[in-house]
matplotlib code that plots the C-alpha trace (Angstrom):
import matplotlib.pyplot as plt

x = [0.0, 1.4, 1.0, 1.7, 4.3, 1.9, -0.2, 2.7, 4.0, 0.4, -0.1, 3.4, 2.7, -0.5, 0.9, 3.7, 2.1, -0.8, 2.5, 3.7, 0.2, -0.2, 3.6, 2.5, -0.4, 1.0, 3.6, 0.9, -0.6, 2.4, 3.5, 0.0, -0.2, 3.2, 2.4, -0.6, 1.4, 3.8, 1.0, -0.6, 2.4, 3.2, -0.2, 0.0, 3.4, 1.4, -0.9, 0.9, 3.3, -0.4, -1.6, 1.6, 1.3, -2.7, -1.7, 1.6, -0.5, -3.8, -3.2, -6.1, -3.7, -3.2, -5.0, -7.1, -5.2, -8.3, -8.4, -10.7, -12.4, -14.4, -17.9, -17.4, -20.6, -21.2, -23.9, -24.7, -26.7, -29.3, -29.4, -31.9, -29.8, -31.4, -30.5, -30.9, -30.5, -28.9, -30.7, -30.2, -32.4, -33.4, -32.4, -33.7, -33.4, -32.4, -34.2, -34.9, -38.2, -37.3, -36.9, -33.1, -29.8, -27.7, -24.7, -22.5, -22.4, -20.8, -20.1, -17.9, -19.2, -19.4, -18.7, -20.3, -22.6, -24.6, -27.8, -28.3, -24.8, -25.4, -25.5, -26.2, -27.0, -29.7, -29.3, -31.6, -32.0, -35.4, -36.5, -34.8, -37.0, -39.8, -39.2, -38.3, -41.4, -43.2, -41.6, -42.3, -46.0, -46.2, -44.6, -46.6, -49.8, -48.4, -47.7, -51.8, -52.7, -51.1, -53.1, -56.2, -55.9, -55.4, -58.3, -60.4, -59.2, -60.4, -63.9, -64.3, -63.6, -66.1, -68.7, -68.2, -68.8, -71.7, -69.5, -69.4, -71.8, -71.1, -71.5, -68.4, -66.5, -67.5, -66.6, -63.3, -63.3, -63.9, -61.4, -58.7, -59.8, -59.4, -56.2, -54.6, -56.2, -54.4, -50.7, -51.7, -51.6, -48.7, -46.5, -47.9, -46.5, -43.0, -42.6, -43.3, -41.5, -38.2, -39.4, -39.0, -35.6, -34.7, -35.1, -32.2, -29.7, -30.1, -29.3, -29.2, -31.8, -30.1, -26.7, -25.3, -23.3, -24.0, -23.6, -23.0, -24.2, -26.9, -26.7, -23.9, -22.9, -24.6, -27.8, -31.6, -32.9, -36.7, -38.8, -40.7, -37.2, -37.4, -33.9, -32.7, -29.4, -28.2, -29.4, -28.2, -28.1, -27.7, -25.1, -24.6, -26.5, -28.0, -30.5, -30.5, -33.9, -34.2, -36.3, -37.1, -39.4, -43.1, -42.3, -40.2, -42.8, -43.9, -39.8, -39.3, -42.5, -41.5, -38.1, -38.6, -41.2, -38.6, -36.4, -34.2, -33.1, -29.5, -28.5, -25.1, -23.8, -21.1, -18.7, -18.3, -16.3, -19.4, -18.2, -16.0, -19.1, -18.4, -20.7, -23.6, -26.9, -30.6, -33.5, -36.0, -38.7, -40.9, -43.2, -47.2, -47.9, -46.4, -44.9, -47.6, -45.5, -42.3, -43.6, -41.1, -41.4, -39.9, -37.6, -35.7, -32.6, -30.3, -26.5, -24.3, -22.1, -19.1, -16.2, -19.0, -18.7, -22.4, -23.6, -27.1, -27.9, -25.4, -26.8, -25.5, -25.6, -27.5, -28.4, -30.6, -30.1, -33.6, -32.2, -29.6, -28.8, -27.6, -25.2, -25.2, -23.6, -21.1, -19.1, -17.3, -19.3, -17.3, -18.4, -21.3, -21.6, -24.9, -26.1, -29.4, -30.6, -29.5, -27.1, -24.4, -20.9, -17.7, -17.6, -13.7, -13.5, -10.6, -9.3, -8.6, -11.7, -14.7, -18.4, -21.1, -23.5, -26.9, -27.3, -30.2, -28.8, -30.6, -29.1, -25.3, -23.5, -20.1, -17.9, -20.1, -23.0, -25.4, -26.5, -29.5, -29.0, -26.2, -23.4, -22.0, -19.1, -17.0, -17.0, -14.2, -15.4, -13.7, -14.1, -11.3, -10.4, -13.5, -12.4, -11.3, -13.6, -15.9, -18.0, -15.6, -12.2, -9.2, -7.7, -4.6, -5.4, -3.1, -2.2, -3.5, -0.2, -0.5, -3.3, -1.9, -2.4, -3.3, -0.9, -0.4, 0.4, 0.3, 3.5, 5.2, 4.6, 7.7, 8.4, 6.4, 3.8, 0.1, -2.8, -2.4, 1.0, 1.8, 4.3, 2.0, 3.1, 1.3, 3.2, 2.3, 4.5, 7.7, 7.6, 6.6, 10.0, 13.4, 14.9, 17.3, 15.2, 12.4, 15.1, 15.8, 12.4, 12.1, 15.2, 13.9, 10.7, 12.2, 14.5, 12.0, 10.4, 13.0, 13.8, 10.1, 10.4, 14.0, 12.0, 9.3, 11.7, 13.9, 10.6, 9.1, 12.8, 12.8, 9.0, 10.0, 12.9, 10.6, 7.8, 10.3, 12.2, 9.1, 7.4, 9.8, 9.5, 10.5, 12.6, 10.5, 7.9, 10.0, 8.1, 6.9, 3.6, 6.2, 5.5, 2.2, 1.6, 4.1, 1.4, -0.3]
y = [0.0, 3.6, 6.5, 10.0, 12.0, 14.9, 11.9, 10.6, 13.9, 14.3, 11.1, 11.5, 15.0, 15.0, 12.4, 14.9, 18.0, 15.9, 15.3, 19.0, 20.1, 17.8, 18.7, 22.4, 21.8, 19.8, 22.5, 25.2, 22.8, 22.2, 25.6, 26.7, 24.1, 25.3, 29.2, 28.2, 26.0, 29.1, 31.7, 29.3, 28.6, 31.9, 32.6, 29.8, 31.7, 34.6, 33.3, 31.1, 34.3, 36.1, 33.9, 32.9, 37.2, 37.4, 34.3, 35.9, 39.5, 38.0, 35.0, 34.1, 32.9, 36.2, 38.8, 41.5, 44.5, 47.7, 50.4, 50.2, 52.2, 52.3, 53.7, 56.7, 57.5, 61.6, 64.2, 64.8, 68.2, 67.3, 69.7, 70.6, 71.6, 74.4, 77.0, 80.6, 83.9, 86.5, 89.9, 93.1, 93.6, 97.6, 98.9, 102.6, 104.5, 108.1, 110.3, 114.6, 115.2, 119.2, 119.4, 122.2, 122.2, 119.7, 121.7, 119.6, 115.5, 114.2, 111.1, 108.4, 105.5, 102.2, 104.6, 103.0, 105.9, 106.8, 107.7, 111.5, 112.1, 114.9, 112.8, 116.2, 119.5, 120.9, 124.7, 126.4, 129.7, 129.4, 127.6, 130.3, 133.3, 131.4, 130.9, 134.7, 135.4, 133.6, 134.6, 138.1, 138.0, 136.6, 139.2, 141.1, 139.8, 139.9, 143.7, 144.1, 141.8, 144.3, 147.3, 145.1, 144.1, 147.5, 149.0, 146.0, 147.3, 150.9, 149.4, 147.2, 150.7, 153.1, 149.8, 150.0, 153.6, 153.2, 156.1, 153.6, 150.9, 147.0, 146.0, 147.4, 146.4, 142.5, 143.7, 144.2, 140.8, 139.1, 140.3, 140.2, 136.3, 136.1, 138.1, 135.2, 132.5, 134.2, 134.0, 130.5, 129.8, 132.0, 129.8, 126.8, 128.8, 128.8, 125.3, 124.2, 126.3, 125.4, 121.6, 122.6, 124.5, 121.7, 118.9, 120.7, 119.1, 115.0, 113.0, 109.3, 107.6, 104.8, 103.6, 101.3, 101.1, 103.7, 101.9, 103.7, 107.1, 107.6, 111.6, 113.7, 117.0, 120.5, 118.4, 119.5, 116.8, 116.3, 114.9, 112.7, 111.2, 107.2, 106.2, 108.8, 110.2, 107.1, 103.5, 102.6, 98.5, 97.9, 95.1, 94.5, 92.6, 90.5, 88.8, 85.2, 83.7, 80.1, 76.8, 73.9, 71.2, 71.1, 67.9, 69.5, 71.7, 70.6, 69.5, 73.3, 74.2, 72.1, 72.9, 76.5, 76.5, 75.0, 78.8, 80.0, 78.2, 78.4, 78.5, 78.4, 79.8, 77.8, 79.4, 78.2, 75.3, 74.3, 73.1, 76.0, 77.7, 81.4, 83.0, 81.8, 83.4, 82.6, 81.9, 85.2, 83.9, 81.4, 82.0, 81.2, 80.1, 77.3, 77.9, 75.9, 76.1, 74.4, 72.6, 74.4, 76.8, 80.0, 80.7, 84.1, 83.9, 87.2, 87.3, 90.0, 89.7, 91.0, 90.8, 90.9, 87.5, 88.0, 90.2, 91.1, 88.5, 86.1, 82.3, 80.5, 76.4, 77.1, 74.6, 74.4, 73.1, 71.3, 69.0, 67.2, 63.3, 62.9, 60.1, 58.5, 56.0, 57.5, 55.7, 56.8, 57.4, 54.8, 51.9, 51.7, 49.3, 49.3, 45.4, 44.2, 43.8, 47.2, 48.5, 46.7, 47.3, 44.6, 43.8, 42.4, 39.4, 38.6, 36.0, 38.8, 38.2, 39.9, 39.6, 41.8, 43.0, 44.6, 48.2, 50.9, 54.5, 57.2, 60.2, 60.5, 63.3, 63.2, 62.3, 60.5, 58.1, 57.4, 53.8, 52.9, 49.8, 46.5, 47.8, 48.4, 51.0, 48.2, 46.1, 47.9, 48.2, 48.4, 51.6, 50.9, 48.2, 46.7, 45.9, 42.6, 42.1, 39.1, 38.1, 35.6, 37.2, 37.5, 40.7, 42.6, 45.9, 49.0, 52.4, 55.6, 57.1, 53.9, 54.9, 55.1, 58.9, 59.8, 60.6, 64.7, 64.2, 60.9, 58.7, 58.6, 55.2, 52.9, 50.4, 47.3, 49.5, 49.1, 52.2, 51.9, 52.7, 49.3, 46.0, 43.9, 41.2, 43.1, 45.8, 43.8, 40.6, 42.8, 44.2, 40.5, 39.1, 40.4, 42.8, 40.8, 37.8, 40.4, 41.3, 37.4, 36.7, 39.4, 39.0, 35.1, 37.1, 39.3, 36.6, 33.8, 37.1, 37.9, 34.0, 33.7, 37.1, 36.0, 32.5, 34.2, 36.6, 33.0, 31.2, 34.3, 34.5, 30.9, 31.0, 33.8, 31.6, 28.8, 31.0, 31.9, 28.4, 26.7, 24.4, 21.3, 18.7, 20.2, 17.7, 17.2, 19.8, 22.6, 25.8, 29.1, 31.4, 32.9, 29.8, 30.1, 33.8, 33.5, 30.7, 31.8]
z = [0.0, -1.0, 1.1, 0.0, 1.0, 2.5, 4.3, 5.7, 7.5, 8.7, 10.2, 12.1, 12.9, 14.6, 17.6, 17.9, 18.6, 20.9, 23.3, 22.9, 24.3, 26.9, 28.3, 28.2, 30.3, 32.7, 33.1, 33.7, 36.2, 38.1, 38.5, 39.0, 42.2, 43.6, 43.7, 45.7, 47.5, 48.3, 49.0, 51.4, 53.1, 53.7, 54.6, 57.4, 59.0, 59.1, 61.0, 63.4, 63.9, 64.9, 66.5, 68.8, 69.4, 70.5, 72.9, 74.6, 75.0, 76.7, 78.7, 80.4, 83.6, 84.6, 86.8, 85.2, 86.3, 88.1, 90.2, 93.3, 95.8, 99.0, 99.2, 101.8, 104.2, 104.0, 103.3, 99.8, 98.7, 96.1, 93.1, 90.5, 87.0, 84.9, 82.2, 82.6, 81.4, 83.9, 83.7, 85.7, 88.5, 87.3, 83.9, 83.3, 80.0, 81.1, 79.1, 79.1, 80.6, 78.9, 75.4, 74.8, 73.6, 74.8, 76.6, 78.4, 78.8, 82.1, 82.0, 80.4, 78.4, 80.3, 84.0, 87.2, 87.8, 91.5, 92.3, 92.0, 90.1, 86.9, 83.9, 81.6, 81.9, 79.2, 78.8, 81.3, 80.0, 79.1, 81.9, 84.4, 83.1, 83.4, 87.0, 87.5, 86.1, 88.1, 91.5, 90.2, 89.8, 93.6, 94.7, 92.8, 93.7, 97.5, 97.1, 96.0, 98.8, 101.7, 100.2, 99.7, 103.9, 105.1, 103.0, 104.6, 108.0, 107.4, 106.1, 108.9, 111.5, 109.6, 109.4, 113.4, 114.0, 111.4, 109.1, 106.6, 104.7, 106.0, 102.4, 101.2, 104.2, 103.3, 99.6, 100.5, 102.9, 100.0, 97.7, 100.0, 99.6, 96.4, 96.4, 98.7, 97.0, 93.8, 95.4, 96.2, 92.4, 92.1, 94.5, 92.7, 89.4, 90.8, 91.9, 88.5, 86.9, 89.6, 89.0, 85.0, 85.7, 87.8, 84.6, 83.2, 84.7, 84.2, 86.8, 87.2, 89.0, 90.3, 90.8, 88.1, 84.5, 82.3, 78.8, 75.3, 74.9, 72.7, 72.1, 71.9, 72.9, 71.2, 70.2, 70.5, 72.7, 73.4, 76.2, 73.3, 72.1, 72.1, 72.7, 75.2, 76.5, 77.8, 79.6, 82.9, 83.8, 87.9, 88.2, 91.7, 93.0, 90.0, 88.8, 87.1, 85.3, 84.9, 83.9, 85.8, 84.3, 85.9, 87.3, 89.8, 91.4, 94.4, 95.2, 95.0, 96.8, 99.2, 100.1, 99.5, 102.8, 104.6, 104.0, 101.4, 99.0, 98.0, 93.9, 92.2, 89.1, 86.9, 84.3, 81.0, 81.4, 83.5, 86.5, 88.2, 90.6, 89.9, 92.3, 95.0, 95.8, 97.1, 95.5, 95.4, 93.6, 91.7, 88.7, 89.6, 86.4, 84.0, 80.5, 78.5, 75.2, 77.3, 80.2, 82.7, 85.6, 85.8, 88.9, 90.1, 92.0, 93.1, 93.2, 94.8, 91.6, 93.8, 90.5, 87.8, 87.0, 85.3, 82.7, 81.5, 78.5, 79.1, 79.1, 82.2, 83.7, 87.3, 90.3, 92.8, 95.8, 97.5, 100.3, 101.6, 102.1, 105.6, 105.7, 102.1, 100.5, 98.1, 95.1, 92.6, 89.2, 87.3, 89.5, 88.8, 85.3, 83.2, 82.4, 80.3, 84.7, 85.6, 87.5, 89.1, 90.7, 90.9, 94.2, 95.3, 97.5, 99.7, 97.6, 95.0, 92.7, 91.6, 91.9, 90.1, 92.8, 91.4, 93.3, 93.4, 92.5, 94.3, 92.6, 90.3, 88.7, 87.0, 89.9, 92.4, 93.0, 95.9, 96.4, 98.1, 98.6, 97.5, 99.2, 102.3, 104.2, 104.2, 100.6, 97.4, 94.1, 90.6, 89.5, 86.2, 84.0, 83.0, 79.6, 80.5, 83.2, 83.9, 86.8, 89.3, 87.2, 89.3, 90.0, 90.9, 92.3, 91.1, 92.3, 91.2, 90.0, 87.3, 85.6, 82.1, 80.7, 77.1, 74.7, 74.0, 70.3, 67.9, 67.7, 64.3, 63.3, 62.6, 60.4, 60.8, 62.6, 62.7, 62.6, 66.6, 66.6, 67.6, 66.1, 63.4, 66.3, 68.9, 71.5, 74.8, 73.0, 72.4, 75.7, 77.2, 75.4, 76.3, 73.7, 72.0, 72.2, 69.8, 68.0, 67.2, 66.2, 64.1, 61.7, 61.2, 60.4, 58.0, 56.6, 55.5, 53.8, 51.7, 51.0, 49.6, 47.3, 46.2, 45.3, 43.6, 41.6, 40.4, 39.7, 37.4, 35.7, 34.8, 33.2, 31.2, 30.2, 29.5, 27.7, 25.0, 24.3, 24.4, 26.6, 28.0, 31.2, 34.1, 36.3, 39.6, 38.2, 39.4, 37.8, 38.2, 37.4, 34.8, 32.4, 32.7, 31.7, 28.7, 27.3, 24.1]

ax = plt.figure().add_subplot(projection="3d")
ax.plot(x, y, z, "-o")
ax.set_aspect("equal")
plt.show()
């Protein structure tokens, strides 16, 4: 049987290039299988290295390092918290009850002013003739009167000795009547018009700060102006308006029948008390729109610490708690139960104790009841904290303090400034013993990139000579990419 040539080649060819694909996918498989091989190795170092660090920084062996305290037995005042607005007790807007030229001004913007001091002086020109004018016609009229009385006298004589007629003598009896009834009105004439001269010169009606003057010097000023010469606040004592909600009433009723009540004032930072004073009154009605009652309380504002507007914290103080229980704030934990405190036994463990709060603010707590004088509570440290934990009890002075400004992280460093291998594992292992571990870290790193690098140069070798059988399947992902 003949073949032909072009039948023979393709009858020999086709088993050839069957073997050529089935070596260059078992070389893609093999190299495929050892970079997962490699990754998942280093994957499992990782993890044991991790692993081995989480166990050496939270043994459970050891005791949970807290702070404790003992509840202390005192009186505790009990205080309602509010928001008020101070406001002065009198502010007057001085104004000129005589309308003039402004001639002279005295007194300086912002000047504590008292009672009765010349503010301004209007000029009184005007108002001084009027006053001469009317002291004149008294005289006047008291000039008339004396002829009038001594005419009456004659009139009465001749009515006596019957030389005269009665009827003129009562005549004159009459007008001299009239004539004093007349310097009557005249006197009246000049204390208004001294009252008028008087209004010339302003003076202020209480004792307080004068604030920003509203009309200067050489200016016509009227009695009808609306914003006046100047407005004088009294600042000492003062006044602070505040809110309580209406669910306090009768506490406030209550304690205010008992006497005065006493009511602090804080400063911004809220918890410095910048001045003290009593409670003056209490509002008869309730705000409908807020639900709160409006309270009064007066302050002798010695260094000004309050001004008129200003928005301040204020407490009221409505009893006190004779011989409370008193914990610190911290100690007392929140739980899906309530309220509970770790309790330390004398074998140097814990136990969570459920307690009633009567009252707490930001430093201290008063229990009513699940403690006693005698037991110490955690009041720190409750991250790690479980009920029956064991416990070593630090110092004050260790409490660990906050960091003024952020670490620059090193090498190797995590987002908490701290070794991937955790910061409580380096300092647990001596320094050169870390610095041991660390190079065999760093050196099985840089054998598997120097591995990766000779694998990836070797498939690139491979990828352009063509696909061959790889002794032991010894390969890289280099083959595999160079593949068609």
């Amino acid at each position: 049987m003949l073949f032909k040539p072009n039948e023979v080649g393709k009858v020999t060819g086709e088993p050839v290039a069957r073997k050529g694909r089935v070596r260059r996918k078992f070389v893609s498989t093999a190299i495929t299988l050892l970079i997962l091989g490699g990754l998942g190795y280093v994957a499992w170092i990782a993890m044991q290295q991790r692993q081995a660090a989480k166990g050496a920084n939270g043994r459970p062996d050891l005791p949970v390092p807290v702070l404790a305290a003992t509840p202390q037995v005192q009186d505790v005042p009990v205080y309602l918290d509010g928001v008020g607005m101070v406001r002065a007790l009198n502010t007057v807007t001085v104004r000129s009850q005589v309308d003039g030229k402004l001639i002279a001004v005295n007194f300086t913007e912002g000047q504590d002013v008292k009672k009765d001091d010349i503010l301004a002086e209007i000029d009184p020109a005007i108002y001084q003739a009027q006053y001469d004018q009317a002291v004149a016609k008294k005289a006047q009229d008291e000039a008339l009167l004396a002829n009038q009385r001594l005419d009456l006298i004659r009139y009465e004589q001749l009515a006596a000795s019957n030389a005269g007629s009665k009827q003129q003598a009562d005549t004159q009896r009459a007008t001299v009547a009239q004539q004093e009834a007349l310097i009557k009105a005249d006197q009246a004439a000049i204390d208004n018009a001294k009252a008028t001269l008087s209004y010339t010169k302003i003076i202020a009606p209480l004792s307080g700060r004068a604030g920003l003057r509203q009309v200067d010097q050489g200016n016509i000023i009227h009695a009808a102006d609306a914003t006046g010469l100047v407005i004088i606040t009294e600042l000492q004592p003062i006044a602070v308006q505040f809110s309580l909600p209406q669910q306090q009433i009768m506490r406030v009723n209550a304690a205010a029948a008992k006497g005065a009540l006493a009511v602090d004032v804080f400063g911004n930072d809220g918890v410095t008390v910048i001045d003290s004073g009593t409670l003056k009154g209490i509002d008869n009605q309730v705000d409908p729109t807020t639900g709160t009652l409006k309270l009064k309380g007066e302050f002798p504002n010695g260094h000004f610490q309050l001004w008129p507007g200003q928005f301040v914290n204020v407490r009221l103080k409505v009893e006190t708690l004779s011989k409370a229980l008193v914990v610190p704030t911290s100690a007392v934990q929140r739980g899906p139960m309530g309220t509970f405190s770790y309790v330390i036994g004398e074998d140097s463990t814990v136990t969570a104790k459920p307690v009633a709060v009567t009252q707490q603010d930001e430093t201290q707590a008063v229990i009513a009841s699940g403690l006693s004088p005698s037991d110490r509570v955690v009041t720190t440290g409750f991250a790690n904290l479980s009920d029956g934990a064991r416990i070593v009890i630090g110092n004050n002075d260790q409490t660990p303090s906050a960091d003024l400004a952020p670490r620059k992280r090193g090498r190797g460093q995590g987002k908490d400034g701290q070794g991937k291998d955790g910061q409580g594992h380096k300092e647990g292992l001596g320094k050169k013993d870390w610095q041991v571990k660390d190079g065999e870290r760093r050196h099985r790193r840089d054998d598997a990139a120097s591995q990766g690098e000779a694998a990836k140069g070797e498939g690139d070798q491979k990828g352009r000579t063509g696909p061959a059988p790889a002794p032991g399947g010894d390969a890289s992902g280099g083959g595999a990419k160079a593949q068609p």
